[in-house]
C-alpha positions in Angstrom: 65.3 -89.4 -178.2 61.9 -87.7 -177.9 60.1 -90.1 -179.8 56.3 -89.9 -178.0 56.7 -86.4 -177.0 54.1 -83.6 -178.4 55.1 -80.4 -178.6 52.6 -77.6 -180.3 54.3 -74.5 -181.2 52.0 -71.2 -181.4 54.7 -69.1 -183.0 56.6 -67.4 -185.3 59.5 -65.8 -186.9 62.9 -67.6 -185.6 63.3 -68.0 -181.9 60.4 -70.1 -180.7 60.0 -72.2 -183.6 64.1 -72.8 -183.8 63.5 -74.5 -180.3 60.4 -76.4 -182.1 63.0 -77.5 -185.2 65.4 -78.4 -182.3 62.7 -80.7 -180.7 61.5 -82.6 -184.0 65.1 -82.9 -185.0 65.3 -85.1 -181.6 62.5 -87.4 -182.3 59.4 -85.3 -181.1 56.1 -84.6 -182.9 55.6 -80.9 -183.2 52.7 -79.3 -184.5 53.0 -75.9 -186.1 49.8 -73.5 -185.4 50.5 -70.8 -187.9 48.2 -67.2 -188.4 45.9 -66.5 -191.6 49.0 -66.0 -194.2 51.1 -68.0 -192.4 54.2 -67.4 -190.8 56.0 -64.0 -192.0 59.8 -66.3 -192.0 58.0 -68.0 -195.5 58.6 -64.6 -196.8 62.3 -63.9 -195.8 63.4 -63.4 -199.0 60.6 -61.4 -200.6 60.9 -59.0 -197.3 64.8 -57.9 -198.5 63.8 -58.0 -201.7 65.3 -61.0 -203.0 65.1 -64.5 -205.3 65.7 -67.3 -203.9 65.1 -71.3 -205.0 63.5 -72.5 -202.0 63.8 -70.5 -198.2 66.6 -72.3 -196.2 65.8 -70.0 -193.5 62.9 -71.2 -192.8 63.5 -74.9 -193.8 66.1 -74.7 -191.0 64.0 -74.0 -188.2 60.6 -76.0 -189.2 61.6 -79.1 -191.0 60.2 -82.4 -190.0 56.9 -80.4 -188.5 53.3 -80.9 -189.3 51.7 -77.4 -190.3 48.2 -76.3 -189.2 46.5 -73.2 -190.2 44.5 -71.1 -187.6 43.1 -67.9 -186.8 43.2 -67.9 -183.0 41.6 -64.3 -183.2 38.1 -66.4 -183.6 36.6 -68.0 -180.6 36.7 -71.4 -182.7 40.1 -71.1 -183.5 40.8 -70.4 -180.6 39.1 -73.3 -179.5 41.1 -75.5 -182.0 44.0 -74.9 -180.2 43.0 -75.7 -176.9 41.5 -79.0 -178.4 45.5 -79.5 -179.6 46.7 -78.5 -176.0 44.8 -80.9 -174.4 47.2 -83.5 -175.6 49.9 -82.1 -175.8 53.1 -82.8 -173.7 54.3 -79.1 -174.5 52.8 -75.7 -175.7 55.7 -73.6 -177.3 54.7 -70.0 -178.4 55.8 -66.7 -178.8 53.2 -64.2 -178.8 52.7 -61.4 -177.0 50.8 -62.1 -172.9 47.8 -59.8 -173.9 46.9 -61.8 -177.1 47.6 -65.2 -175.6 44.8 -63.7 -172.8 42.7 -61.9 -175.3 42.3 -65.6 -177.2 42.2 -67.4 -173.6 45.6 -69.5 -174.5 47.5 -67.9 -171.8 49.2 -70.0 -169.2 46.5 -69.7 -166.4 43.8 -70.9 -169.0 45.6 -73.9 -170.4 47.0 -75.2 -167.4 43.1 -75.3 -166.3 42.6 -77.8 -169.5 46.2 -79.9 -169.1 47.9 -79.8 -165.6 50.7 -81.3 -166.9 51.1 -79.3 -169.9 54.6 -77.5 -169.7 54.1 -74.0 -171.4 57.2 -72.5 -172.8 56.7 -69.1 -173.8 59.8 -66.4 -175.7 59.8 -63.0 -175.5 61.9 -59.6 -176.0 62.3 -58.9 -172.8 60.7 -61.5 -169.9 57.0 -61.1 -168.6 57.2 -58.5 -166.2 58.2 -55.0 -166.0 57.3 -51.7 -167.7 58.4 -53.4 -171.3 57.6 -56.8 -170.9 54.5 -56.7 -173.8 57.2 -54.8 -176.1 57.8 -56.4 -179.4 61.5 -57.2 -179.5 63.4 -59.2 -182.8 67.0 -60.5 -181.8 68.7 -57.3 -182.8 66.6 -55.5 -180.5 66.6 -57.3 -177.2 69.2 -59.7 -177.5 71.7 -57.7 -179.1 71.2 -54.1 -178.7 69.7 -53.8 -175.4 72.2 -56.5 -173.7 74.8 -54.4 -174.3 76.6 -56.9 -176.3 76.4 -54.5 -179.7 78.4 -52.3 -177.5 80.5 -54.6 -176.0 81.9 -56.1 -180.0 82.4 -53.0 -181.5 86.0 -52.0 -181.2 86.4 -48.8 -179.1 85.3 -45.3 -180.6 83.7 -47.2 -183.9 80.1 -47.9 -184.7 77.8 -50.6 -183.3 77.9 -53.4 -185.8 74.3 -55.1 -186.9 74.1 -59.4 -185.8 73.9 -61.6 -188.3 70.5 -63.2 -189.2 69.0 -65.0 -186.2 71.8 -65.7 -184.1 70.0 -64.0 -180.7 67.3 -66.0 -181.9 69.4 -69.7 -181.9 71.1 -69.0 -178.8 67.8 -68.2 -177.2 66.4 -71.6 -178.6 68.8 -73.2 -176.8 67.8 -72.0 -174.0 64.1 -72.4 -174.8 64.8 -76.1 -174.9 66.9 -76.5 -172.0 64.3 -74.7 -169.6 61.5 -77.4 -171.8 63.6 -80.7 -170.9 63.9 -79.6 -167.3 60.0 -79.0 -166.8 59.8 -82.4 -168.3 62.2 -84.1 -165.9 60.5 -82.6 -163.4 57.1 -83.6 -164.5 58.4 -87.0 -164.3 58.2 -86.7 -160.5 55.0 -84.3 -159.7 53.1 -85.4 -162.3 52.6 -81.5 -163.3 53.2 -78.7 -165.5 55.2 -75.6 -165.2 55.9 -72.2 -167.4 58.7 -72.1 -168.7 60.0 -68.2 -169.2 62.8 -67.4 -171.5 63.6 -63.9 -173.3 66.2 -62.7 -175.3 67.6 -59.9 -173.4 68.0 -62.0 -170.3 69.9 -64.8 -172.8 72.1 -61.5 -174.3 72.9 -60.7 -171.1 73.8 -64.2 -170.1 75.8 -64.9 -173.8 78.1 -62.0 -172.2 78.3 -63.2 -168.5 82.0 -63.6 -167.8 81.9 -59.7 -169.3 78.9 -59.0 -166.9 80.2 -60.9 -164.0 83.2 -58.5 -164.0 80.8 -55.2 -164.9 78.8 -56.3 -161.6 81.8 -56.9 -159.5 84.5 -54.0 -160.1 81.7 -51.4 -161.8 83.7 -51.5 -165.3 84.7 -53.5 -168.1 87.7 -53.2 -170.8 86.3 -52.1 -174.0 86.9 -54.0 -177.4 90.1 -52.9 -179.0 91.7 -52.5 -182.3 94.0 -55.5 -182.9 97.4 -53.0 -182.2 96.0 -52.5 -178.9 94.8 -55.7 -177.8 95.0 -56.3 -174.0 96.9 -59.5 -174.7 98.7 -59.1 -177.8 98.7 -63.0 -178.8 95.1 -63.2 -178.5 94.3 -61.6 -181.4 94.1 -62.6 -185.1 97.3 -62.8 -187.5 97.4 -62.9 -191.9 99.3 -65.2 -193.5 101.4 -64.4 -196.4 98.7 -66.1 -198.5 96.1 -64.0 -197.3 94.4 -66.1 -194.8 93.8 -65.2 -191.0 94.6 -66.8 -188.1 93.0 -66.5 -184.6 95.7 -67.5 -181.8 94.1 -67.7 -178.2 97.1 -68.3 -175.8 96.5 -70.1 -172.5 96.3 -68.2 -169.2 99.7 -66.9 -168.1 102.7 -67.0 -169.5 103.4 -70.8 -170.8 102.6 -70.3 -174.6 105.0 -67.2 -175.2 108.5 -69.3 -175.6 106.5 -72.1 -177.5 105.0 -69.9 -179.8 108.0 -67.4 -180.4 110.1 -70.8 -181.3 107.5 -71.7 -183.6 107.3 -68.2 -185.1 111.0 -68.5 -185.8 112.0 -65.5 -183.4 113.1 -67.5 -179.7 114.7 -64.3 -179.0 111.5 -62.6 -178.0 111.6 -64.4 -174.9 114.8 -62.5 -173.8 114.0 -59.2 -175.3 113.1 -57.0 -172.1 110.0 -55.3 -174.0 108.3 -59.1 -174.1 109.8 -60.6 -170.9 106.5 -61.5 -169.0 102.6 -60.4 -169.6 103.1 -56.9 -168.2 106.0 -56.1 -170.7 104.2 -57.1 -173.5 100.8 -55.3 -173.0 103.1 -52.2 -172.6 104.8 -52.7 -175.7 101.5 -54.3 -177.5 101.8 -52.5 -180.6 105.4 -53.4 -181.3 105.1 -57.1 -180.2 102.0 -56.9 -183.0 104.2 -55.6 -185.4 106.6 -57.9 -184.8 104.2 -60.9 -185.2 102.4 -59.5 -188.2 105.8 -59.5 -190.2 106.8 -63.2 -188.8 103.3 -64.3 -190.2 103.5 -62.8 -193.2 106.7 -65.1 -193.7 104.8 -68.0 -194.5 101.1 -69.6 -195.6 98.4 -70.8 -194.1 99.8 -74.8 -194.3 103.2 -73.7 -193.4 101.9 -72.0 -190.3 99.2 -74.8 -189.5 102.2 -77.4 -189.8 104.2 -74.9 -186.8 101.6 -73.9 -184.7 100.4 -77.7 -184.7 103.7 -79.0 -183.7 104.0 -76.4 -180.9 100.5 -77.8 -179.5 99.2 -74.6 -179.6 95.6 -72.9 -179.4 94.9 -71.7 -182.8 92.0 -71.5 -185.7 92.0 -70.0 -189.0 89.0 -67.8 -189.4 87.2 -69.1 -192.2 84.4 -68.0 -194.7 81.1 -69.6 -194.6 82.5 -71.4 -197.9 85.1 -72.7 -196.4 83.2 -73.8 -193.4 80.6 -76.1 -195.9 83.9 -77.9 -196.8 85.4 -78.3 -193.6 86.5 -82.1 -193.0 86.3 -81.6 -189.5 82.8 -79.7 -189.1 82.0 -82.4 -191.2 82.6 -85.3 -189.0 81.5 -83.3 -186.5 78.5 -83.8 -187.4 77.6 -80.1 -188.1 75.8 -80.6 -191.3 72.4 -82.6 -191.9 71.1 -84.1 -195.7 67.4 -82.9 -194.9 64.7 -85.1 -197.4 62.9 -82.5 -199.4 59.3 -83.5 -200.8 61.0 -83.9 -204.5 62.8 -86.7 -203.0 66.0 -84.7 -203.4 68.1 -84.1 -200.0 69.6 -80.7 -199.6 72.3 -79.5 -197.1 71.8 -77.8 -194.2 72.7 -77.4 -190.6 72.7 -79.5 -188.0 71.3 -79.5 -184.5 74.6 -78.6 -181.7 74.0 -82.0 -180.0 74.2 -85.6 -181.6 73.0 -88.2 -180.0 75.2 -91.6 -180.3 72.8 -94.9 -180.4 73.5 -97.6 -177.9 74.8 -100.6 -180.2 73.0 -102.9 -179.0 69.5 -100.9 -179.4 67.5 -100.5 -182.2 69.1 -98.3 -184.9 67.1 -94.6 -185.1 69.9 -92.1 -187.2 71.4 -91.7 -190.3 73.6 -95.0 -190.7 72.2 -96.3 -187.7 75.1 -94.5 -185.8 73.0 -91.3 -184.2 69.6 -90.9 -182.5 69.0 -87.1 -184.0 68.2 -85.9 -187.3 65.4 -84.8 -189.5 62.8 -86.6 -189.9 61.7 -84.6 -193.2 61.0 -81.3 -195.2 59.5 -78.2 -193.6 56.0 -78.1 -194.1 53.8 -76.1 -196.3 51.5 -73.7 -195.2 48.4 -75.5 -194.0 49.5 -78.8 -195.2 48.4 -80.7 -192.2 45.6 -79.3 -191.4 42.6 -81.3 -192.1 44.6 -84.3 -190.8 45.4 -82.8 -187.6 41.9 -82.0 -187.1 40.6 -85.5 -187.6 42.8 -86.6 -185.3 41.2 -84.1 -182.5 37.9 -85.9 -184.3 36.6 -83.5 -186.1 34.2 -84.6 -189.0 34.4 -83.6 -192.5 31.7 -81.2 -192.9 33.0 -78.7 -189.7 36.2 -79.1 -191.4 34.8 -77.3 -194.6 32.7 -74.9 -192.6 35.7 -73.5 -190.7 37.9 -73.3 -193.8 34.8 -72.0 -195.9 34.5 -69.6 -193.1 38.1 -68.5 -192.8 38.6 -70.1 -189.3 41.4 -72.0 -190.7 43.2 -73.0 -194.1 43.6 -76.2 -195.8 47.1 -76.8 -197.7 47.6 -79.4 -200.0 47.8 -82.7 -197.7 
């Protein structure tokens, strides 16, 4: 899809360079400028303190880039990586304004070397304002300062911590969305544009139908137990195998009869404590009760065979076991076979978007059926560097000076 498109990516740790992985995945040559010691995600494991055979978390986010080794703190290495932005369609970084000035690879100066260059940069918490050069990881920014931590933990209990890197993905997403649009848009002016995204502004935005109703009426319900749930069909149900189930009704009142029938109990549509949505939020913990017991009846296939029949909303909340066997997140397309440099290929998530091939075009994906994919391994620290370099026609003897003097690092190629 991007094929011709590329993108150099000043950055590190997950949010920035999961929009990078997002864009090579897609087709587009990205080049990853990493500091002296490369970047800190090669360490994940190390950093909690444990073993791991290979670093999937990093492999996620950087496979099928080329790897180049830089200290931008250095007027020459500096200078290495305005040679880079000079052709380049996209810069994509995520450090902080006052170094990007500091090393002159701020917008302003770069846009003076490539008017078209679109310049993407992710922070904590946006560009302007008393806290815009605060550092801010995921946790931080996206889901603490949001609100959202709030917002998920049920009423009167502890903030919960978010999983690795998911403020981080969701911001990607966004990272690349704003990226396409300045390129669309180039298409027609001929020129560049920054391209702002942060991770508080896409916490608050994960949570906007909460936020939306905060602004309007000056409050929002609070999470709740599952005894007290506003609605007490949405909420999540154990089968008598020990499975749960997550029901999610449709607005108003047309799943109650349908799912009472299937739960074997039609007489909770006439029962006066369940007659309509008010009746039921008033008796919430009883209708609960009541469901709990039906659902612990039967198992998981029984219930998948009613709830099925009844064309009802439903999803049984999996492990992330279960999910790496799912047939249907497998046809879905959710899961790539990424070529490692041992020839082996080794699981791991897909990109959230496929792109189908035209049948009568030239066959790009796996099969020959989809346009996205990887198009190889994460790279090793430094591994492209001399190459890259050559390419921006540099000769062999500045190459060895600047590694010799610790302007930049040469991996094995």
């Amino acid at each position: 899809m991007l094929k011709g498109l590329r993108v150099v990516e000043l950055a590190t740790y997950v949010a920035a360079p999961a929009a990078g992985g997002l864009l090579a995945d897609w087709g587009a040559e990205v080049i990853k400028v990493e500091p002296p010691g490369g970047d800190p995600m090669r360490k994940f494991f190390g950093s909690i303190g444990a073993d791991s055979h290979g670093n999937p978390v990093f492999e996620l986010d950087n496979r099928g880039k080329r790897a180049l080794a830089v200290n931008t703190g250095t007027d020459e290495g500096a200078r290495i990586v305005k040679d880079l932005a000079r052709t380049a369609d996209v810069l994509l970084t995520n450090v902080r304004l006052k170094s990007l000035k500091r090393s002159g690879l701020d917008y302003a100066s770069l846009r003076a070397e490539n008017p078209r260059l679109v310049y993407a940069i992710v922070t904590g918490y946006g560009l302007e304002g008393a806290d815009a050069d605060r550092p801010g990881f995921d946790m931080a920014a996206f889901w603490s300062r949001s609100g959202l931590a709030r917002l998920f933990a049920p009423k009167g209990q502890d903030p919960i911590p978010l999983r690795t890197a998911l403020g981080d993905h969701v911001t990607s997403l966004a990272t690349v969305g704003g990226i396409l649009a300045a390129l669309y848009e180039r298409e027609r002016t001929g020129r560049g544009r920054l391209v702002e995204t942060s991770l508080l502004r896409t916490g608050i935005y994960a949570m906007g139908s909460d936020m939306a109703i905060q602004l309007r009426l000056g409050r929002v319900a609070s999470t709740r137990p599952r005894e007290e749930a506003v609605n007490p069909l949405t909420n999540f149900f154990r089968t008598r195998d020990g499975h749960w189930i997550n029901l999610i009704p449709r607005q108003g009142n047309v799943d109650f009869a349908d799912f009472a029938k299937a739960a074997g109990h039609p007489e909770w549509v006439v029962d006066p404590r369940f007659a309509d949505s008010r009746s039921r939020r008033q008796h919430g913990a009883e209708l609960v009760a009541e469901i709990d017991a039906a659902f612990a009846e039967h198992d998981l296939v029984s219930w998948r065979e009613r709830l099925d029949k009844a064309d009802l909303v439903w999803a049984p909340v999996q492990t992330l076991a279960e999910v790496a066997e799912d047939a249907q997140a497998v046809a879905a397309g959710a899961f790539y076979d990424v070529p490692h440099k041992d020839g082996a290929l080794l699981r791991s998530p897909a990109s959230p978007v496929r792109f189908h091939n035209d049948p009568d075009a030239e066959s790009v994906g796996a099969g020959g059926r989809f346009a996205d994919g990887p198009r190889g391994p994460s790279p090793d620290f430094g591994e492209h560097t001399r190459a890259v370099l050559e390419e921006l026609g540099y000769d062999g003897s500045t190459i060895d000076r600047l590694a010799q003097g610790g302007i930049i690092a040469l991996g094995q190629s």
